[in-house]
LUMMARVO-284631 format. One line per field, with one value per residue (C-alpha): x, y, z; residue in three letters; residue number from 1. Coordinates in nm, 3 decimals. Layout:
// residues N
c1: (X  ...)
c2: (Y  ...)
c3: (Z  ...)
r: (ala  ...)
k: (NUM  ...)
This chain:
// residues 218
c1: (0.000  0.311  0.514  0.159  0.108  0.480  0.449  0.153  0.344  0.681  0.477  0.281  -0.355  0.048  0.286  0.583  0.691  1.044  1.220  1.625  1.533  1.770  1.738  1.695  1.679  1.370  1.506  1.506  1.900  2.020  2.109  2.318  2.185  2.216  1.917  2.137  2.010  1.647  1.623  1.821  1.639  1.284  1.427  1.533  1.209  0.940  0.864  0.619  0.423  0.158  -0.155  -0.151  -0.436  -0.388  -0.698  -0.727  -0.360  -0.392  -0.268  -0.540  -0.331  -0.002  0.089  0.402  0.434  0.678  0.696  0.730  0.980  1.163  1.463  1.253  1.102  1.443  1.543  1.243  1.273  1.610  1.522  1.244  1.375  1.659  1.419  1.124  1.433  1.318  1.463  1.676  1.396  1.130  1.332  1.377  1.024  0.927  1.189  1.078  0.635  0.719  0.933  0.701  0.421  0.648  0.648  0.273  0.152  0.317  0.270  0.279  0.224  0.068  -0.033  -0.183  -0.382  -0.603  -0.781  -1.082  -1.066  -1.349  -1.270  -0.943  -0.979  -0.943  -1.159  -1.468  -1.705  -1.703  -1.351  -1.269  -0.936  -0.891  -0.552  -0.367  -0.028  0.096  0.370  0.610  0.424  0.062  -0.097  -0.257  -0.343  -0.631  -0.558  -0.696  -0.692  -0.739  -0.685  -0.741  -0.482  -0.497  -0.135  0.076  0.365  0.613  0.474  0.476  0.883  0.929  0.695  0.727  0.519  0.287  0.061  -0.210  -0.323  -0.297  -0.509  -0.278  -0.328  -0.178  -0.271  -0.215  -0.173  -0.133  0.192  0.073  -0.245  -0.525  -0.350  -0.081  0.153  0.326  0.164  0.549  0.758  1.075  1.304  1.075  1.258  1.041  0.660  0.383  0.118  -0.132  -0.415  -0.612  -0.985  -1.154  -0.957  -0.636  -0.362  -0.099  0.189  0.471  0.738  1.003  1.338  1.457  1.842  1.933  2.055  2.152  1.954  2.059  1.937  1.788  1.982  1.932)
c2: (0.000  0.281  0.132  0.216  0.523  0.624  0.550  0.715  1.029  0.891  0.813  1.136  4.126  4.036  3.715  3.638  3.338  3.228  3.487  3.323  2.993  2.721  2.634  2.284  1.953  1.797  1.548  1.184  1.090  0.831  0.945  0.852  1.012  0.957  0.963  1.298  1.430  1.455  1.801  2.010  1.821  1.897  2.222  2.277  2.134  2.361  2.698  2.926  3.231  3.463  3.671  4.022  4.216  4.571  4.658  4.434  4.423  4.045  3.764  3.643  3.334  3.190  2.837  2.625  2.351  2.079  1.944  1.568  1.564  1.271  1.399  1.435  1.084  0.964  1.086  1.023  0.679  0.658  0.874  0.647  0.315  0.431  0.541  0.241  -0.013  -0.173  -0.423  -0.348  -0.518  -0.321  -0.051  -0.120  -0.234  0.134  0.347  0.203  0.226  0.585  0.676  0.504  0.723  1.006  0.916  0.946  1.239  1.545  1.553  1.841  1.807  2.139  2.331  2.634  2.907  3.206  3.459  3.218  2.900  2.727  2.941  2.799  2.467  2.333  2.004  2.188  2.322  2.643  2.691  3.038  2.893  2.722  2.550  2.542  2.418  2.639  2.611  2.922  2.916  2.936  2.658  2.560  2.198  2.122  1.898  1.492  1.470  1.693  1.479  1.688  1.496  1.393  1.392  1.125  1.187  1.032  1.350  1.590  1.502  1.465  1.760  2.037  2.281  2.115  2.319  2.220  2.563  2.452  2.246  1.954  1.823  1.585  1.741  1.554  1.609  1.434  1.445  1.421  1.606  1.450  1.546  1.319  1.668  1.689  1.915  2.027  1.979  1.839  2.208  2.411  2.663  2.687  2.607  2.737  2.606  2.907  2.934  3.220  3.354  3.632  3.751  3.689  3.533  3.333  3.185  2.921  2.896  2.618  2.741  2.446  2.373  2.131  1.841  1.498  1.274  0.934  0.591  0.538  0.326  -0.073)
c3: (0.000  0.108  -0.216  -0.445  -0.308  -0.327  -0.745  -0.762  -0.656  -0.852  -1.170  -0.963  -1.303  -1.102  -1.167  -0.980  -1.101  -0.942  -1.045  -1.120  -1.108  -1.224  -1.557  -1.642  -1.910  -1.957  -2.173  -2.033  -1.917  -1.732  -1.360  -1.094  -0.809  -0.423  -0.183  -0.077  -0.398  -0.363  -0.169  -0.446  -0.726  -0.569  -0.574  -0.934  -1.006  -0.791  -0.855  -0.629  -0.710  -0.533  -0.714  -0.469  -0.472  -0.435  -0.341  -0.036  0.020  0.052  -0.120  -0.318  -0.438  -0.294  -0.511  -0.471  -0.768  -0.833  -1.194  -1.114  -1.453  -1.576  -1.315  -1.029  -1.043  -1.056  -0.721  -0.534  -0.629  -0.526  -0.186  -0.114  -0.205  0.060  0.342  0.317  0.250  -0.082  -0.256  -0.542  -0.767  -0.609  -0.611  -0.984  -1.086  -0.924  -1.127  -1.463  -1.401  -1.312  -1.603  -1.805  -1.666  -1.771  -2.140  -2.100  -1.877  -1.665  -1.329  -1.100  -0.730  -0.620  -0.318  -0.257  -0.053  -0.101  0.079  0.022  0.155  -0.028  -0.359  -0.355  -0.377  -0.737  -0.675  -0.659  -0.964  -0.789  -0.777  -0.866  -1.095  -1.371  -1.412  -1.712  -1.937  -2.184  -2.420  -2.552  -2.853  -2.632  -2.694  -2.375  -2.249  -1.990  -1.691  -1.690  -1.356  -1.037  -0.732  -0.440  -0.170  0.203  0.237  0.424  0.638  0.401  0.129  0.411  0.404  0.027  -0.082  0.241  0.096  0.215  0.536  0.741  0.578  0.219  -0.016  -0.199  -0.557  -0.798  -1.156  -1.432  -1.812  -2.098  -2.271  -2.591  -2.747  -2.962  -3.295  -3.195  -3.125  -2.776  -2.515  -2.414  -2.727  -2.754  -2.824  -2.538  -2.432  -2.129  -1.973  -1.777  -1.535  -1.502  -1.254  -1.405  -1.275  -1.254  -0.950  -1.110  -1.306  -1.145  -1.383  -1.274  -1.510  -1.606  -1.850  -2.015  -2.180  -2.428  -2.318  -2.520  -2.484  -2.255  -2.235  -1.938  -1.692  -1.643)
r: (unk  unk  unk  unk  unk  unk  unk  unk  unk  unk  unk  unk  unk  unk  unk  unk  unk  unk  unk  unk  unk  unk  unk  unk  unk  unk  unk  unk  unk  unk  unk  unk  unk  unk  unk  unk  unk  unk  unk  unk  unk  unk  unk  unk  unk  unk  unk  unk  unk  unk  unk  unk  unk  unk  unk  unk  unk  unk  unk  unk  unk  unk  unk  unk  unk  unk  unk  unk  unk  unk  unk  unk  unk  unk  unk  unk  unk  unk  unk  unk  unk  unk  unk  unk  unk  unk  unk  unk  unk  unk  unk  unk  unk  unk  unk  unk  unk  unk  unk  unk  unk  unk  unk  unk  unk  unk  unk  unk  unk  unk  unk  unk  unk  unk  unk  unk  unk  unk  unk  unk  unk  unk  unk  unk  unk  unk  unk  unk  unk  unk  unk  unk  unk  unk  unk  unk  unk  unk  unk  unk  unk  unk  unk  unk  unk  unk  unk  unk  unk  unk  unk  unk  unk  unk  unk  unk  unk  unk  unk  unk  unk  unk  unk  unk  unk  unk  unk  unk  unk  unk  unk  unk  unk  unk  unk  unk  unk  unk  unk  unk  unk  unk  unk  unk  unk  unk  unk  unk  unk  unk  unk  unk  unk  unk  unk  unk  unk  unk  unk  unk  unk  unk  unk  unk  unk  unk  unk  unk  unk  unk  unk  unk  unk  unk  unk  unk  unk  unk)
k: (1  2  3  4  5  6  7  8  9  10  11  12  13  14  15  16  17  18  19  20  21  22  23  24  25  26  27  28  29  30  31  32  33  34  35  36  37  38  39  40  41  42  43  44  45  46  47  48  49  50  51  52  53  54  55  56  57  58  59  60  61  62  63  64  65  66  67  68  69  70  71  72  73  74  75  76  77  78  79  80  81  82  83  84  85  86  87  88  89  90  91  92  93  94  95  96  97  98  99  100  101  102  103  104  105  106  107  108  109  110  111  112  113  114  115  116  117  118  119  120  121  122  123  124  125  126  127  128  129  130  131  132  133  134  135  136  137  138  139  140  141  142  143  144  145  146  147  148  149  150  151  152  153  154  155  156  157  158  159  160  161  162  163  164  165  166  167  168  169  170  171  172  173  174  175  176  177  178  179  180  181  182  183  184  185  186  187  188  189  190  191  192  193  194  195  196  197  198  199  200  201  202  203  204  205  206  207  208  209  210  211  212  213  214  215  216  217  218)
């Protein structure tokens, strides 16, 4: 049950949207991390952002996201495999489900507040955001899943954004769109996940490099 839900994360107006953040590859490489790792690659890989309201000189929107990227999965699966003591072949048979996941979908793990509690929350119809993934050249991709999260205290460790006063999600898209064209293509210079609304616009952005492009590891 821990190892399942563990994949399922592995697999899993103003903008200020991490201003000098580290750019990085999204192409798929082999890596050779240690469970040491994980806390500078969750880094590289989240981004945080706030809407501010002038107005009400509030934040009307304060969301931290990590982009659970080919990179990232790698790690976690290495930090976790460490910490629950797995096998090598479970520790194997984890790393290759989740970076097969990533040739399908992008994952972001996401949590957030607002000056409306309720409002806030993306799991409900009345949710005053809509969420978001947009290419440089602006094509935007919808989400296929929104799973609002209850988290454990292994993701309170791995994902410490997370706050008794935050909602958590999972948020899912597909890596590919209908026409067969991917939602992030290969030569992206960067991405966004945007929660926009009537009260706002919120943008987190990810600057990508080229990279070559590895063979995954055995």
């Amino acid at each position: 049950m821990m190892v399942s839900r563990a994949l399922a994360l592995a697999i899993g107006v103003l903008v200020s949207a991490g201003c000098g953040a580290q750019a990085i590859s999204l192409r798929p490489q082999a890596r050779s991390f240690t469970p040491r790792d994980y806390e500078e690659v969750y880094d590289a890989w989240t981004r945080d952002a706030d809407e501010f309201e002038f107005g009400a000189l509030s934040d009307v929107l304060n969301v931290t996201a990590t982009f659970q990227s080919w990179e990232l999965r790698w790690a976690y699966v290495v930090r976790y495999a460490h910490d629950y003591s797995l096998s090598t072949e479970a520790r194997t048979e984890m790393l290759r489900a989740s970076l097969a996941d990533a040739e399908q979908h992008h994952r972001f793990f996401v949590t957030l507040s607002g000056t409306n509690f309720r409002e806030s929350d993306l799991s409900r119809e009345e949710s005053a955001w809509r969420v978001l993934l947009i290419d440089q050249r602006g094509a935007q991709s919808v989400p296929v899943e929104v799973q609002k999260v209850d988290p454990t205290a292994a993701e309170k460790v791995y994902f410490p954004s997370i706050s008794p006063f935050r909602h958590a999600y999972r948020i899912v898209f597909p890596a590919f769109r209908p026409d067969g064209s991917p939602t992030i293509p290969p030569d992206a210079d960067y991405v966004l996940l945007r929660f926009t609304g009537a009260r706002g616009v919120v943008d987190l952005r990810w600057e990508f490099t080229a990279g070559p492009t590895a063979p995954p590891a055995d």
